[in-house]
PASEKE-126350 format. One record per residue (C-alpha): chain; x, z, y; residue in three letters. Coordinates in steps of 0.05 Angstrom, whole numbers, plus 32768, in hexadecimal, padded with zeros to 4 digits. Each point is the difference from the previous one (the first is absolute). Layout:
N
+-------+------+------+------+-----+
| chain |   px |   pz |   py | res |
+-------+------+------+------+-----+
|     A |    X |    Z |    Y | ala |
...
+-------+------+------+------+-----+
***
This chain:
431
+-------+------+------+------+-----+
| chain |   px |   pz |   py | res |
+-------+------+------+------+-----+
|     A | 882A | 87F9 | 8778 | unk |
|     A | 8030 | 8031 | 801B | unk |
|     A | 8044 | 7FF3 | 8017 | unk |
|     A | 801A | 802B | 7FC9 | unk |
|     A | 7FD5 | 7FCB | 7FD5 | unk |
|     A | 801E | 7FC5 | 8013 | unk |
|     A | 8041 | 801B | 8000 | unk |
|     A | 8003 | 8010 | 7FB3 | unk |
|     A | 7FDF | 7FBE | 7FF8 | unk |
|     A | 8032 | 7FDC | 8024 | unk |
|     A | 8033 | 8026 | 7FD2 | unk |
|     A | 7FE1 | 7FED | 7FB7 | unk |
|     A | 7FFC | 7FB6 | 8020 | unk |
|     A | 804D | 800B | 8010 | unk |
|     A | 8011 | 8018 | 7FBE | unk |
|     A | 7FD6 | 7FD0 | 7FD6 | unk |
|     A | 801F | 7FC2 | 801F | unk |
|     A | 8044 | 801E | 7FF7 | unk |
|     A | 7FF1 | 8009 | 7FC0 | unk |
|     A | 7FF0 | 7FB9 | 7FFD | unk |
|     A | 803D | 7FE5 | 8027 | unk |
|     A | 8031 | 8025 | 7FD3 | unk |
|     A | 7FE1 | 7FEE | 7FC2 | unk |
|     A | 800A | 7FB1 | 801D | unk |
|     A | 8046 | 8011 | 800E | unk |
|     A | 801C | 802D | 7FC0 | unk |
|     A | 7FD3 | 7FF4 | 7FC5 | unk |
|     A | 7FF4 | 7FB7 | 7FF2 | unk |
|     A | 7FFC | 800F | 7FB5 | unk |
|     A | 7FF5 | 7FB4 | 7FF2 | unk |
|     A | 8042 | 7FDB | 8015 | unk |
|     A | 8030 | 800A | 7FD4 | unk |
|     A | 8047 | 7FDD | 7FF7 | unk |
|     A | 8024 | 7FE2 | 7FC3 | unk |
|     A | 8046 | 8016 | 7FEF | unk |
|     A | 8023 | 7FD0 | 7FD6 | unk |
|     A | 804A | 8011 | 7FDF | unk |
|     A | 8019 | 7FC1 | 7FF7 | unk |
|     A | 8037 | 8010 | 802B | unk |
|     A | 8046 | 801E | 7FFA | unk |
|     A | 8000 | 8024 | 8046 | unk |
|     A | 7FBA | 8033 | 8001 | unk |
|     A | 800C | 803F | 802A | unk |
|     A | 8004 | 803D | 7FDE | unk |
|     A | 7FB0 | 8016 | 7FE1 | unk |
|     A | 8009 | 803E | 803D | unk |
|     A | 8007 | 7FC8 | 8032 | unk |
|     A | 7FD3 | 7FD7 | 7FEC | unk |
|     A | 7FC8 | 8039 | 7FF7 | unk |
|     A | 800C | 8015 | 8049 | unk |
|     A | 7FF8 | 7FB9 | 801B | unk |
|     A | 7FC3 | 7FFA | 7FD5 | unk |
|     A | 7FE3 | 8043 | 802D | unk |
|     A | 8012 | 7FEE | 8037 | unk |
|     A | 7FCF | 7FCA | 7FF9 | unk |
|     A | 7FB3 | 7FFC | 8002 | unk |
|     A | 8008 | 7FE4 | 7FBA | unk |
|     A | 7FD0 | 8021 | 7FCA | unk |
|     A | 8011 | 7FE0 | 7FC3 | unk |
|     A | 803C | 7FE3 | 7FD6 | unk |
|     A | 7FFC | 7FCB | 7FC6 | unk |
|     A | 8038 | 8008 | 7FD1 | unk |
|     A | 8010 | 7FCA | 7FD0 | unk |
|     A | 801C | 802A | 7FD1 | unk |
|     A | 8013 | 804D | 7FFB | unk |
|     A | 802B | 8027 | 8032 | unk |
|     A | 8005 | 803C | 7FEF | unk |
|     A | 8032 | 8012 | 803A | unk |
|     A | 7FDE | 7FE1 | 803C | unk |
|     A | 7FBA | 8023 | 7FE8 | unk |
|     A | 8026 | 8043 | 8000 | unk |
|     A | 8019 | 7FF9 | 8043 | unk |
|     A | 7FAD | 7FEE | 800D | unk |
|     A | 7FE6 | 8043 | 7FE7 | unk |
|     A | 7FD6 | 801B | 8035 | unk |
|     A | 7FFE | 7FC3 | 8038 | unk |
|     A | 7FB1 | 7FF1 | 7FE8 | unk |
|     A | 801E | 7FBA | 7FEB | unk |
|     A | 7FDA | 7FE9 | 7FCD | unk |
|     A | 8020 | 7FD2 | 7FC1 | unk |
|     A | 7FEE | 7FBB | 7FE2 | unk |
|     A | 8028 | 8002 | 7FC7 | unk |
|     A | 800D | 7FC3 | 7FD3 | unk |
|     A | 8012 | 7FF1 | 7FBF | unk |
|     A | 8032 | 7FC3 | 7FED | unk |
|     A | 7FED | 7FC4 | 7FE3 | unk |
|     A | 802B | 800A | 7FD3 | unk |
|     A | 7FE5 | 8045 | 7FE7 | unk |
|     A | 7FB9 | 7FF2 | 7FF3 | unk |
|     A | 8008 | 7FE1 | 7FC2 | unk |
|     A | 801F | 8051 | 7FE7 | unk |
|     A | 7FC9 | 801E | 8029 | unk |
|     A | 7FC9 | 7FD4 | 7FD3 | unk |
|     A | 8024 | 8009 | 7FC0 | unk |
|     A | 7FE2 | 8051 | 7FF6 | unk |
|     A | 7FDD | 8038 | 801D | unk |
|     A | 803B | 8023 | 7FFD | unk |
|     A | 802A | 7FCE | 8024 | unk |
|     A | 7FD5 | 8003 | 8035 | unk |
|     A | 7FFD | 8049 | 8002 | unk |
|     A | 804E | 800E | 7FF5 | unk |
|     A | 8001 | 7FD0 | 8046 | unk |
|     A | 7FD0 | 8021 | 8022 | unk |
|     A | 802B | 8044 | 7FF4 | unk |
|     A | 8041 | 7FEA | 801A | unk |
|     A | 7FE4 | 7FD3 | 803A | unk |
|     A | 7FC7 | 801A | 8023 | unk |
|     A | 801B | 8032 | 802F | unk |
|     A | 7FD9 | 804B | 800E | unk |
|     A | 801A | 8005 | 804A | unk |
|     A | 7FE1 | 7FC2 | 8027 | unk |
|     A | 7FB4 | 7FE8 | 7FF6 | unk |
|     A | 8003 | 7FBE | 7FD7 | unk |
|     A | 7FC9 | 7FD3 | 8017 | unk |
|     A | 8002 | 7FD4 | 7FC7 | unk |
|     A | 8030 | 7FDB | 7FCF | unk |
|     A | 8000 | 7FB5 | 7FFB | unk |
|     A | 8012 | 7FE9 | 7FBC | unk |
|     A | 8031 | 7FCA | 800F | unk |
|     A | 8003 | 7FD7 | 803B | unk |
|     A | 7FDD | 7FB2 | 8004 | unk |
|     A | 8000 | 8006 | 7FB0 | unk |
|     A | 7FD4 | 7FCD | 7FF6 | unk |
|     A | 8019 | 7FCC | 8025 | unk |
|     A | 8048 | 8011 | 7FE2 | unk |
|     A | 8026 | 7FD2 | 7FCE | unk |
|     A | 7FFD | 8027 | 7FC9 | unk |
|     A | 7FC1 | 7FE8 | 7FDD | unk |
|     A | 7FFD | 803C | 7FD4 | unk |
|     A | 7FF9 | 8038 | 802D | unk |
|     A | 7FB6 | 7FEB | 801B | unk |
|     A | 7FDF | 8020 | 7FBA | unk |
|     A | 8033 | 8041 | 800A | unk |
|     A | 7FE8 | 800E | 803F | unk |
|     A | 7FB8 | 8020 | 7FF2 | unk |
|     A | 8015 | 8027 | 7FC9 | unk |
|     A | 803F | 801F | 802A | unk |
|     A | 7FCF | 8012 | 8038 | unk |
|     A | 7FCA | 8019 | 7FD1 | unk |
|     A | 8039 | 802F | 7FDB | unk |
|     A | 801F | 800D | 8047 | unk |
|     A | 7FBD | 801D | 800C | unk |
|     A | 7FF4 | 8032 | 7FC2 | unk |
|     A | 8046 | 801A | 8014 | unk |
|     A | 7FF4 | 8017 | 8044 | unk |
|     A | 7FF5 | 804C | 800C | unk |
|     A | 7FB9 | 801D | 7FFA | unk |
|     A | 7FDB | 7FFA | 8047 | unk |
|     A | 803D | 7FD5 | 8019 | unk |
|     A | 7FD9 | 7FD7 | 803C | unk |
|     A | 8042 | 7FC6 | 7FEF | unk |
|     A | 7FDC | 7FBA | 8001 | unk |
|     A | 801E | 7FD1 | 7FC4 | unk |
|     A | 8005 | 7FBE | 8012 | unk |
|     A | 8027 | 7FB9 | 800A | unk |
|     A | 8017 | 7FCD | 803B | unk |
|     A | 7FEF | 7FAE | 8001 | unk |
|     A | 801C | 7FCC | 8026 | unk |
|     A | 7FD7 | 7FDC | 8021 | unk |
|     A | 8000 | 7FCC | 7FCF | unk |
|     A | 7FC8 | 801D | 7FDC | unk |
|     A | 7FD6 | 7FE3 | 8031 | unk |
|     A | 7FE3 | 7FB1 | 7FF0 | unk |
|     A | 7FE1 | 7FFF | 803D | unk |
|     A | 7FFB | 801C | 8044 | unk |
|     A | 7FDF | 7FC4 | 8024 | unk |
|     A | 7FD9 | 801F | 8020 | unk |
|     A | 800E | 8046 | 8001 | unk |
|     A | 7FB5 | 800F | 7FE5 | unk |
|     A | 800B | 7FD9 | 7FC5 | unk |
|     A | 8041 | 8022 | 7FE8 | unk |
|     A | 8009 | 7FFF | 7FB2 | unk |
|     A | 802D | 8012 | 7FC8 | unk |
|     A | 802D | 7FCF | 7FDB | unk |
|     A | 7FCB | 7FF3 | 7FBB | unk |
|     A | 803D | 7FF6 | 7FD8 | unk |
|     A | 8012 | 804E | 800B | unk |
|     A | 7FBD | 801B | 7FF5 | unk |
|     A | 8010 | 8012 | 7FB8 | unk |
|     A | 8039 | 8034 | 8023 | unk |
|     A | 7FE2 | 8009 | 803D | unk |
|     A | 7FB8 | 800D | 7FF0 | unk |
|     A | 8008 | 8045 | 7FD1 | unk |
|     A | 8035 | 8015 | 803C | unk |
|     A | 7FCF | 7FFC | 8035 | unk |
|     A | 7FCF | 8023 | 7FCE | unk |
|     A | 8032 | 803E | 7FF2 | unk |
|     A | 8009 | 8005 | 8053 | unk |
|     A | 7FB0 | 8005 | 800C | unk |
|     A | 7FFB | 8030 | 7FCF | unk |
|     A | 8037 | 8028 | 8010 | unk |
|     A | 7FFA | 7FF6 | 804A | unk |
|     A | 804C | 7FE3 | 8003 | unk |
|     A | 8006 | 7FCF | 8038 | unk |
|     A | 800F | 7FB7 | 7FFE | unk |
|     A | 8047 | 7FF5 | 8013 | unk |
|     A | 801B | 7FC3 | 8018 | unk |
|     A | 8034 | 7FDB | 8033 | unk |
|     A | 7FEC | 7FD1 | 802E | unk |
|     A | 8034 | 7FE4 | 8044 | unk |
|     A | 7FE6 | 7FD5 | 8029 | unk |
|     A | 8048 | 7FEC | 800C | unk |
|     A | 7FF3 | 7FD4 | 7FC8 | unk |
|     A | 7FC6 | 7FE4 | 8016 | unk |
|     A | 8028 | 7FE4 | 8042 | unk |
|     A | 803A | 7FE5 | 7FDE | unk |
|     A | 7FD8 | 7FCE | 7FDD | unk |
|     A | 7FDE | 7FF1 | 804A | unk |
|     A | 802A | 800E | 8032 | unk |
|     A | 7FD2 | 7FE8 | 8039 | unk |
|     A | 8003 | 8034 | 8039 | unk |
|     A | 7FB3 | 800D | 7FFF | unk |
|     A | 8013 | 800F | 7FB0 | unk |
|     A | 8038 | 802C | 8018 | unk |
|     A | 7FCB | 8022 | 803B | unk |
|     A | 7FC8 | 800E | 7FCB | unk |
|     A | 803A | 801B | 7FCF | unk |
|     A | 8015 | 8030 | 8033 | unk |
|     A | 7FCA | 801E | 8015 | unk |
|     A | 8002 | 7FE0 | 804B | unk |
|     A | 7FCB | 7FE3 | 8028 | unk |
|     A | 7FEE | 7FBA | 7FDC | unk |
|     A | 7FC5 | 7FD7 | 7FF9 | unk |
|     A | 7FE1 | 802B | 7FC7 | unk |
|     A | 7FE9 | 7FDD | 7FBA | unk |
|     A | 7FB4 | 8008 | 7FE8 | unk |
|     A | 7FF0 | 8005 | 7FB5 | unk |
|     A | 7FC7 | 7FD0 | 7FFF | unk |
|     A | 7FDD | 801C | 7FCC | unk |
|     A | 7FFF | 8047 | 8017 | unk |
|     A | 7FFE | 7FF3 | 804B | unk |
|     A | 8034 | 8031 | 8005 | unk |
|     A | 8037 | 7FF6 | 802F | unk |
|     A | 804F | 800D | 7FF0 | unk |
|     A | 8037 | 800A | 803A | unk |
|     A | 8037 | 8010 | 7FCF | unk |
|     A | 801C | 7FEC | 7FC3 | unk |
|     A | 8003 | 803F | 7FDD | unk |
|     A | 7FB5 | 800F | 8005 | unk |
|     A | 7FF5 | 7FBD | 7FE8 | unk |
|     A | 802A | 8015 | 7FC3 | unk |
|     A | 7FE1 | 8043 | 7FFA | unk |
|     A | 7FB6 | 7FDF | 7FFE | unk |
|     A | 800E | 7FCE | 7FCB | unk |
|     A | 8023 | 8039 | 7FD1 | unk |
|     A | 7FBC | 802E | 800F | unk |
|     A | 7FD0 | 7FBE | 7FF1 | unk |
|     A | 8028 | 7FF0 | 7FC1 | unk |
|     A | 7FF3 | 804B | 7FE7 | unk |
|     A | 7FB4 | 7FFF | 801F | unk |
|     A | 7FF2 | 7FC1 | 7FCE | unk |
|     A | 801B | 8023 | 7FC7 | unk |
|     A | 7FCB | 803C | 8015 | unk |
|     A | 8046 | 8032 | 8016 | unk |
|     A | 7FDD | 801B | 8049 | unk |
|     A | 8015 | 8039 | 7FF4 | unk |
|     A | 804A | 7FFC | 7FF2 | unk |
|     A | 802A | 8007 | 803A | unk |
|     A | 8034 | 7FD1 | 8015 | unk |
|     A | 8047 | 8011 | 8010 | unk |
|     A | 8037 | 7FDA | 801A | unk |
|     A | 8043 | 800E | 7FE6 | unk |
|     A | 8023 | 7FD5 | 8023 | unk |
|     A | 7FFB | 7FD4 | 803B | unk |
|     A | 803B | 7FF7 | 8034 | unk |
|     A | 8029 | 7FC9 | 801E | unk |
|     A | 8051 | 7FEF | 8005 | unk |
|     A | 8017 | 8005 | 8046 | unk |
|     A | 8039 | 7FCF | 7FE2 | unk |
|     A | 800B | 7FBF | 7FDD | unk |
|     A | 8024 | 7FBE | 7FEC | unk |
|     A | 7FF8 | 7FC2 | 8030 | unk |
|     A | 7FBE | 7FF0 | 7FD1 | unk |
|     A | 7FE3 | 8039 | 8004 | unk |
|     A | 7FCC | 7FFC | 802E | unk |
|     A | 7FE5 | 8032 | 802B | unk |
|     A | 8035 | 8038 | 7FE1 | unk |
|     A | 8015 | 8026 | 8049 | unk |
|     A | 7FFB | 8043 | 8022 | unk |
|     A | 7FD1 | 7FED | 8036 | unk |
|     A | 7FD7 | 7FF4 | 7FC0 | unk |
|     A | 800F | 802C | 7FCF | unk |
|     A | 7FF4 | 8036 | 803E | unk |
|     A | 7FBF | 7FDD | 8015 | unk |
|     A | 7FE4 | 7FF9 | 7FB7 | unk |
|     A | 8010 | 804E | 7FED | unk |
|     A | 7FF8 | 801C | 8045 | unk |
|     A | 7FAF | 7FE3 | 7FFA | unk |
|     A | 7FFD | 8008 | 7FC0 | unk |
|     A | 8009 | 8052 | 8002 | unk |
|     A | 7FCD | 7FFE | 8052 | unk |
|     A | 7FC7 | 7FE5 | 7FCE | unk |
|     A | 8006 | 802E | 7FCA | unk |
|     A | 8000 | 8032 | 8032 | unk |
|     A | 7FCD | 7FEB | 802D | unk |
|     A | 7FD5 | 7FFC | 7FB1 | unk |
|     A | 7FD4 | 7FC7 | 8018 | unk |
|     A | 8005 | 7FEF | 7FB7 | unk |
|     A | 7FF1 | 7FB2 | 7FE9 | unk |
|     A | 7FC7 | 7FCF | 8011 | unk |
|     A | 7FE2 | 8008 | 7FBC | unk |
|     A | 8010 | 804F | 8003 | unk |
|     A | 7FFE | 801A | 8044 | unk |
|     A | 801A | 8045 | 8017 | unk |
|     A | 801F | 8006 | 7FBC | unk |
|     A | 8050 | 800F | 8000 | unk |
|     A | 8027 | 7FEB | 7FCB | unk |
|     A | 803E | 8027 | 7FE1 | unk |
|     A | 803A | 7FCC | 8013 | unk |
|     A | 8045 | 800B | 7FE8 | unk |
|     A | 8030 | 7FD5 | 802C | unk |
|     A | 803F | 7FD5 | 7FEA | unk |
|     A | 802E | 801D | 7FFE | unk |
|     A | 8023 | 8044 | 801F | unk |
|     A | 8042 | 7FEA | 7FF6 | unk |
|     A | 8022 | 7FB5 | 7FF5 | unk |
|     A | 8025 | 7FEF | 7FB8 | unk |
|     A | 803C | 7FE4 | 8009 | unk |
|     A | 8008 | 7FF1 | 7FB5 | unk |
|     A | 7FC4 | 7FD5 | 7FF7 | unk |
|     A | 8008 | 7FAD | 7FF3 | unk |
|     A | 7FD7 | 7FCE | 801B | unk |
|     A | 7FFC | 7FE7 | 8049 | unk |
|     A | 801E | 802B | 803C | unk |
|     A | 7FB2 | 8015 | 8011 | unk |
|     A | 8003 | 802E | 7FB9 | unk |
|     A | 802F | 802E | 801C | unk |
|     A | 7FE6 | 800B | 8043 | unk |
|     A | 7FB9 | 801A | 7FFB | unk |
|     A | 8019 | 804E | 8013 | unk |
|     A | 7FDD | 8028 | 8037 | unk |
|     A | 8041 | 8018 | 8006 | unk |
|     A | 804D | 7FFD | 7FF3 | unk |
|     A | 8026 | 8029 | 7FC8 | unk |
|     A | 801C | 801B | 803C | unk |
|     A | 7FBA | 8020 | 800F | unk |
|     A | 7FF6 | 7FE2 | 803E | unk |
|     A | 7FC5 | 7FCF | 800C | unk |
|     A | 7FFF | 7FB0 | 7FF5 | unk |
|     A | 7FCF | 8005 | 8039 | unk |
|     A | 7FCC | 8037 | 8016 | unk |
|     A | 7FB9 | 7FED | 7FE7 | unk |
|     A | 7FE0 | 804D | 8015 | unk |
|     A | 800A | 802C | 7FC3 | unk |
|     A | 8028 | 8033 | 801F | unk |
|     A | 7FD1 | 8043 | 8007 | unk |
|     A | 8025 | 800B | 8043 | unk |
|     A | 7FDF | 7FBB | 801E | unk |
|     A | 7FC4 | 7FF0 | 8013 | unk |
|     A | 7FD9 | 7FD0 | 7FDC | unk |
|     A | 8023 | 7FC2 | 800A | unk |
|     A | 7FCA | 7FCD | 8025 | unk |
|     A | 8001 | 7FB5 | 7FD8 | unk |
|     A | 8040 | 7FD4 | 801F | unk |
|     A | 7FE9 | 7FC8 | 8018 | unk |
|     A | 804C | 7FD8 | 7FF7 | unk |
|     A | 7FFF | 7FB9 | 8000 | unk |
|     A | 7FFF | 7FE9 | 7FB7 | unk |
|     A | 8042 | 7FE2 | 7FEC | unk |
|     A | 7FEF | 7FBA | 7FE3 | unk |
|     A | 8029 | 7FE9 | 7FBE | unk |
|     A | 8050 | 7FFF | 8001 | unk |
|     A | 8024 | 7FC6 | 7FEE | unk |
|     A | 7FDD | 7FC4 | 7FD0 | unk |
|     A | 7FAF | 800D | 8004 | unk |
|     A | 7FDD | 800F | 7FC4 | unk |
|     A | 7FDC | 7FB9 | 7FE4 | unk |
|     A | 7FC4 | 7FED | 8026 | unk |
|     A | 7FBD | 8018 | 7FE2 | unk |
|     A | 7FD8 | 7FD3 | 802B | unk |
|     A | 7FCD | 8015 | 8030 | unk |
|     A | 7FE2 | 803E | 7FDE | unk |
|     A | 802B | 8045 | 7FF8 | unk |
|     A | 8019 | 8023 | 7FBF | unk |
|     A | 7FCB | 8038 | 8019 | unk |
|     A | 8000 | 8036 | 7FC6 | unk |
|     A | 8026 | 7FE3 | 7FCA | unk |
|     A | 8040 | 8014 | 7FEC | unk |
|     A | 8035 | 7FC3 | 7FE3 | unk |
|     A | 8035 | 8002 | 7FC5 | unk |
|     A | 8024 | 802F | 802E | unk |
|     A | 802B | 8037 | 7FE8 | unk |
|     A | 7FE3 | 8040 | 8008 | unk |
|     A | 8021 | 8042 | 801E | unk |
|     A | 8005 | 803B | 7FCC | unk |
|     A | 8017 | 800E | 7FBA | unk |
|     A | 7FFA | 7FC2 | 7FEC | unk |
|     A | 801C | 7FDB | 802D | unk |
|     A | 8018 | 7FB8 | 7FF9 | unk |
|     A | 7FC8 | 7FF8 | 7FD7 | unk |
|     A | 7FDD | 7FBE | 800F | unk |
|     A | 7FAC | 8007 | 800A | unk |
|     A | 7FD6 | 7FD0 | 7FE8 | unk |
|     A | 7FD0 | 7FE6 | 8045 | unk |
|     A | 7FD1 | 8032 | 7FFD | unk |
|     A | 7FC3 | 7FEB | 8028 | unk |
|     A | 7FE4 | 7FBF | 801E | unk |
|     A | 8001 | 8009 | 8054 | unk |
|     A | 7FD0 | 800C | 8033 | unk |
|     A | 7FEF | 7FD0 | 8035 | unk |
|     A | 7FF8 | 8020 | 8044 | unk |
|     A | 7FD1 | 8007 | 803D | unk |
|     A | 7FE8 | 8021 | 8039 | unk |
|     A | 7FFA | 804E | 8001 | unk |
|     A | 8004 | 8039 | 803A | unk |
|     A | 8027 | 803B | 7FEA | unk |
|     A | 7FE4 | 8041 | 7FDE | unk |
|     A | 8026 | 8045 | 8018 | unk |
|     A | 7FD7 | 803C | 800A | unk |
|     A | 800D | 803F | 7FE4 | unk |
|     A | 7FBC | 8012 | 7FFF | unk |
|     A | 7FF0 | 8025 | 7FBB | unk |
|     A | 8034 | 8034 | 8020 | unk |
|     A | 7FF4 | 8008 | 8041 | unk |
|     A | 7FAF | 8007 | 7FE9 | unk |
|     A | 801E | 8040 | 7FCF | unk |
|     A | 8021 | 8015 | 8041 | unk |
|     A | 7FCB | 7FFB | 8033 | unk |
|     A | 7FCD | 8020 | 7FCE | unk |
|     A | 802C | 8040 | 7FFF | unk |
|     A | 8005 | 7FFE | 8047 | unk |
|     A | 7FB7 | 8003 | 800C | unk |
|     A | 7FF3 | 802D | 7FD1 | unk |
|     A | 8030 | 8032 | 801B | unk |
|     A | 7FE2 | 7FFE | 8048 | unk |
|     A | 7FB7 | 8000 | 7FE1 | unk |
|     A | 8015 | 8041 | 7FE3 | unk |
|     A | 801D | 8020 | 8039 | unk |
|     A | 7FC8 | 7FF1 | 802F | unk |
|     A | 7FCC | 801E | 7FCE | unk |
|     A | 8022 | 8042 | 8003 | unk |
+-------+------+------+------+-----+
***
């Protein structure tokens, strides 16, 4: 081969892993944020559209329509997750025409809309009579969206649909919701709607607020848990969660629906009882949280396989009740500048996983739960989002850990990667 060759070889090499690199640093379609309103000092929708990107951030959830903020949106390639009230789907099930006179004022024209979740944690709500409203909202929902419209109709649980999650392999809905729940998950597989739910490990440590609980939580160097049943091995709480949702829908024959999570976070503060609730955590939860989506190793039971996140929340809400931790889950300030710096901004680099010292509970510890951690479950804890305050029935028995290595390769990616590489210099050297 020619020096001439080897040069233009050299060059497609150059440019494909640039290509690569950029797409790394600018287009990571699957974290998304949450912006909440329950607040009485939001920057402008201008402001708030700019800070949005300046980010790597791909995606938005909105809880319910704004039509201001998407405006400001139109043309930044941010894609919505819009939702629908609680309180509406009982007008959106009532007609056809309901649904369709919704559809017209709501769904905006001048940002892609990913999907629409028919209200948020519905059926875990206390309002008994909206679980038999919610099928026939989406299904109506549905029939009103524009012909070829790619929009995916669908809904977002707590995790308290979950009975168990001990071990992750053997993850299962609740029985007593199947009579909601079951024709749902049938209308997302045939419509190809994902599964939408909200899981924080945050949660999961304040009812064991050991520090190899808080470690495994925060996706730091622990001593691993193993699902005995699948021989798989877990470093982190949120793949642990992530597993047990995809084994619940696996044993109710749902492969192929895709999970999304549309909210996970944690507060960076708290009361004196509120365990865990810090910046060095909050940073270190969020700050690994977004380096594994990135790096898409994926799950033990699904690996190489990203997942669309949506982190809690873009902003904090200074109007919301509850405990000090419900009003301090933003990224960043009303006054647009960060809580801490967890790697979203497209100017950075991706931001490598902190390895801070986990800050151990403040104040009075949580009651002792003996010798063996919370693992995946998530306690009567109140919940971050629209329906906040809301108390959660204990949603899944716990897992009982043991030893494990770690898994982090990128390897589905860099395979792509290398492939085109080769190809590219098998080409030139045949000419």
């Amino acid at each position: 081969m020619g020096i001439r060759r080897w040069h233009d070889a050299a060059t497609i090499v150059l440019w494909i892993l640039e290509l690569f690199l950029f797409r790394l640093a600018t287009s990571q379609s699957f974290i998304g944020v949450n912006y909440g309103t329950i607040a009485d000092n939001l920057p402008p929708p201008a402001s708030t559209a700019s800070l949005l990107m300046s980010t790597s951030i791909g995606k938005l959830r909105l809880y319910e329509p704004q039509p201001d903020l998407v405006a400001a949106l139109a043309g930044s390639n941010i894609s919505i997750l819009l939702g629908i009230p609680n309180g509406a789907v009982p007008n959106l099930a009532s007609s056809p025409a309901a649904a369709a006179s919704w559809a017209a004022a709501n769904i905006p024209t001048t940002v892609p809309v990913s999907a629409i979740s028919v209200g948020n944690e519905l059926l875990n709500s206390d309002d008994p009579t909206l679980a038999p409203q919610l099928l026939p909202a989406m299904q109506n929902l549905l029939a009103a969206l524009p012909a070829g419209s790619t929009t995916k109709i669908s809904t977002v649980h707590s995790m308290a649909v979950l009975s168990a999650s001990d071990p992750p392999s053997s993850g299962a809905f609740h029985p007593d919701l199947a009579g909601s729940l079951d024709p749902v998950l049938d209308f997302l597989h045939q419509n190809g709607a994902p599964f939408m739910i909200n899981p924080y490990p945050y949660f999961a440590y304040a009812s064991d607020t050991r520090p190899e609980t808080l470690a495994f939580c925060l996706f730091q160097p622990n001593a691993g848990r193993v699902d005995a049943v699948s021989g798989l091995t877990y470093t982190n709480m949120f793949d642990a969660q992530l597993d047990a949702i995809r084994a619940a829908l696996d044993a109710k024959g749902y492969s192929d629906v895709d999970i999304v999570i549309a909210e996970t976070g944690w507060p960076y503060k708290g009361d004196a009882d509120e365990a865990g609730a810090t910046v060095d955590n909050a940073k270190a939860y969020n700050t690994n949280l977004v380096a594994h989506l990135k790096s898409q190793v994926g799950t033990p039971r699904t690996p190489g396989k990203s997942v669309d996140t949506y982190i809690f929340a873009l902003y904090d809400e200074d109007l919301k009740g509850g405990p000090e931790s419900e009003r301090s889950f933003g990224l960043y300030k009303t006054d647009l500048t960060a809580n801490y710096d967890v790697g979203l901004a497209k100017s950075s680099s991706t931001a490598a996983p902190t390895s801070l010292n986990p800050v151990p509970a403040q104040g009075t510890p949580q009651p002792s739960k003996g010798t063996m951690p919370t693992g995946f479950c998530e306690t009567t804890a109140a919940v971050p989002g629209s329906t906040q305050g809301q108390q959660l029935p204990q949603s899944s028995s716990c897992y009982i850990p043991g030893g494990a290595v770690s898994r982090r390769t990128d390897a589905s990616t860099w395979r792509l990667v290398l492939f085109g590489v080769l190809l590219c210099l098998v080409k030139v050297a045949g000419n």
